[in-house]
N, C-alpha and C positions, 0 to 999 in steps of 0.2 A: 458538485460543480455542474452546471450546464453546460454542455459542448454537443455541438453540432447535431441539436433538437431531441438530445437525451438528457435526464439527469445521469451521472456516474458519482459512485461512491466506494471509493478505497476503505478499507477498515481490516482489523484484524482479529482471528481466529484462533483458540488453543486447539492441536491436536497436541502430536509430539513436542511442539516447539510453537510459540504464536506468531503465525505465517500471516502474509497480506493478503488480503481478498478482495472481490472488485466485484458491485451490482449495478445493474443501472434501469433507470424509469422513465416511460414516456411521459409520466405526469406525475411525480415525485411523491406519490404515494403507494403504486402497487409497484414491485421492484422484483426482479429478477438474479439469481446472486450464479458469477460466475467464478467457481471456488479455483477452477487453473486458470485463469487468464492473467495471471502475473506470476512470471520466469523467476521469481526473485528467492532464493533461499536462502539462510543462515550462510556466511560466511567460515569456516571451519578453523580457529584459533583468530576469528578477528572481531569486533566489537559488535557485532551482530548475530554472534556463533549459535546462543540459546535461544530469542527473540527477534524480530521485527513489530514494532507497534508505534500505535498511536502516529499516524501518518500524517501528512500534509501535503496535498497536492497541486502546484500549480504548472501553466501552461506557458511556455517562454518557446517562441520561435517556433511554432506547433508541434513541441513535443511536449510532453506532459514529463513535470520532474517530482520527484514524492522525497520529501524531509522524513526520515523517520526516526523512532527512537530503537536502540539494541539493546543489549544486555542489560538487565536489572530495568528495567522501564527507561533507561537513556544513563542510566547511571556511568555507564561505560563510553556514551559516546552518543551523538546524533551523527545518522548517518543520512547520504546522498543516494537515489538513484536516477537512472536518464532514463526515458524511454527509446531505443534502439527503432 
């Protein structure tokens, strides 16, 4: 997504658990990856408890809102976050 003369790109990571992660590029090919800049962890007993993946992210009312899939690749649920 381009926003505000960046590219930014949501995607996700295996450590313990496959966490969301955010890079972003002045010219959408050399990229910089900011592996904490999203607060978001596994929910503990709720449909995103073992995973976060496969993201979607759009921009409504300038906040950026990310679609994601939880447990088992979405098997469990597609979940919602807001940006705060």
């Amino acid at each position: 997504v381009k926003q505000d003369g960046f590219w930014r790109m949501w995607f996700s990571s295996k450590g313990d658990c496959y966490a969301p992660r955010y890079a972003e590029s002045e010219d959408g090919i050399n990229w910089t990856r900011y592996d904490d800049a999203i607060d978001l962890l596994p929910s503990p007993g709720g449909p995103d408890e073992e995973m976060v993946c496969y993201s979607a992210v759009i921009e409504h009312d300038g906040r950026n809102i990310m679609f994601y899939n939880g447990n088992g690749y979405g098997q469990n649920g597609i979940c919602l976050a807001v940006e705060e």
